[in-house]
C-alpha positions in Angstrom: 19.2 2.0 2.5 21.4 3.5 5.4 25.5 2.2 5.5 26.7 1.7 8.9 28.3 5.3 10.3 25.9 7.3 8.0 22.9 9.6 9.8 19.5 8.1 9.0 16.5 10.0 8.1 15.3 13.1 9.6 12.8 12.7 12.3 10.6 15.1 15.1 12.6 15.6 18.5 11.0 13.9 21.5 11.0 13.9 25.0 14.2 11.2 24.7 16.2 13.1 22.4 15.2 16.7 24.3 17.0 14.6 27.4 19.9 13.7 25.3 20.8 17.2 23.9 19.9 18.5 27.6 23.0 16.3 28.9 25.1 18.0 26.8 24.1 21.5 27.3 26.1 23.0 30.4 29.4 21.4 28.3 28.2 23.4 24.4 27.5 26.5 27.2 31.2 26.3 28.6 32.6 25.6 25.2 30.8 28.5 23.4 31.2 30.9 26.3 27.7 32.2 27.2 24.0 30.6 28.5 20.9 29.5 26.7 17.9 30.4 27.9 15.9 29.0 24.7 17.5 25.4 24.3 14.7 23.2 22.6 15.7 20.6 20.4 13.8 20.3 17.0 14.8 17.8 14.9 17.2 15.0 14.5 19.1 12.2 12.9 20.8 9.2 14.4 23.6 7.0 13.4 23.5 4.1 13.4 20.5 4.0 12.1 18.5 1.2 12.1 14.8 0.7 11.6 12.0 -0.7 14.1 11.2 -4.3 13.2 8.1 -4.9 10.7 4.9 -4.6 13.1 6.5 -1.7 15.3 8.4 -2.2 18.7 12.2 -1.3 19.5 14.8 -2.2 17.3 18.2 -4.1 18.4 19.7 -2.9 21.5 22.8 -0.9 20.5 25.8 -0.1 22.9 26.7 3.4 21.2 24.2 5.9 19.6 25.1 9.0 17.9 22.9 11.7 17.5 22.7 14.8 15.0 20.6 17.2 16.9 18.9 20.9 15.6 18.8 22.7 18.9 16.9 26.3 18.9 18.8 28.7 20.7 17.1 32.2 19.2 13.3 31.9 19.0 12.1 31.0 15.1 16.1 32.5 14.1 19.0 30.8 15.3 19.6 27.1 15.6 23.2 25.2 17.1 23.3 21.5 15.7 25.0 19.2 17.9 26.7 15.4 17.6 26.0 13.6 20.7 27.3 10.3 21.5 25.4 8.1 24.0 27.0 4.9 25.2 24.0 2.8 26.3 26.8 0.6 28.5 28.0 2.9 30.7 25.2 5.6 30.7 27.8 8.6 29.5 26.9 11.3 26.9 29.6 12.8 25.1 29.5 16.1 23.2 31.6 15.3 19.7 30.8 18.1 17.7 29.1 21.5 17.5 28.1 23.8 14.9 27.0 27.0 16.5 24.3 30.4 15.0 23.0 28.5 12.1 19.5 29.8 10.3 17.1 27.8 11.9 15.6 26.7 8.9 19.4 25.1 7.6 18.9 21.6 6.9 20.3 18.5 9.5 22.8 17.2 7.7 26.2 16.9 8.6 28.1 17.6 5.9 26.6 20.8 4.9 27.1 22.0 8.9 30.8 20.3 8.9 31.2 23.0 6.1 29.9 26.1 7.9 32.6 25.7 10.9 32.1 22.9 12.7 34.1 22.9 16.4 34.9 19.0 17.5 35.3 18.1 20.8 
């Protein structure tokens, strides 16, 4: 079982959390200094996490979603994971954290990438 604040479980990007990581992306470009033309996002893990009810359908309405995010930036090499804080109230998408050139194939998890030089806000 998940604690409040934690990441849940690793899931398949969609098309919603492809539109999340591309509202953050002209900010991680200005921050990091240069463009990405390969920006697909991969993977990710949200906190708070909490399950769909038994027989499917959404979950609770939340006001504030963050998301862990494995963006490709260097076909089948080089991967940025991101922290992305949606408020669901006021429709705004805030970049908290970044952790930029990491293989593509290290793991979600943001302890390990808090570790390997992790640049907030």
């Amino acid at each position: 079982e998940v604690m409040a604040g934690e990441f849940g479980p690793l899931f398949p990007a969609n098309e919603f959390v492809q539109g999340v990581a591309d509202k953050v992306k002209c900010t991680l470009e200005e921050k990091v200094g240069r463009k990405f033309e390969i920006y697909k996002a991969l993977t990710y893990r949200q906190s708070p996490y909490i399950p769909s009810p038994p027989g499917g359908g959404p979950g609770p309405e939340l006001p504030e979603v963050d998301y862990l995010i494995k963006v490709e930036t260097i076909p089948e090499t080089q991967s940025y994971h991101i922290i992305v804080e949606v408020n669901y109230t006021t429709q705004t998408y805030t970049l908290l954290a970044y952790f930029p050139d990491l293989d593509l194939h290290a793991p979600l998890d943001k302890f390990c990438v808090l570790g390997s030089g992790g640049n907030l806000r």
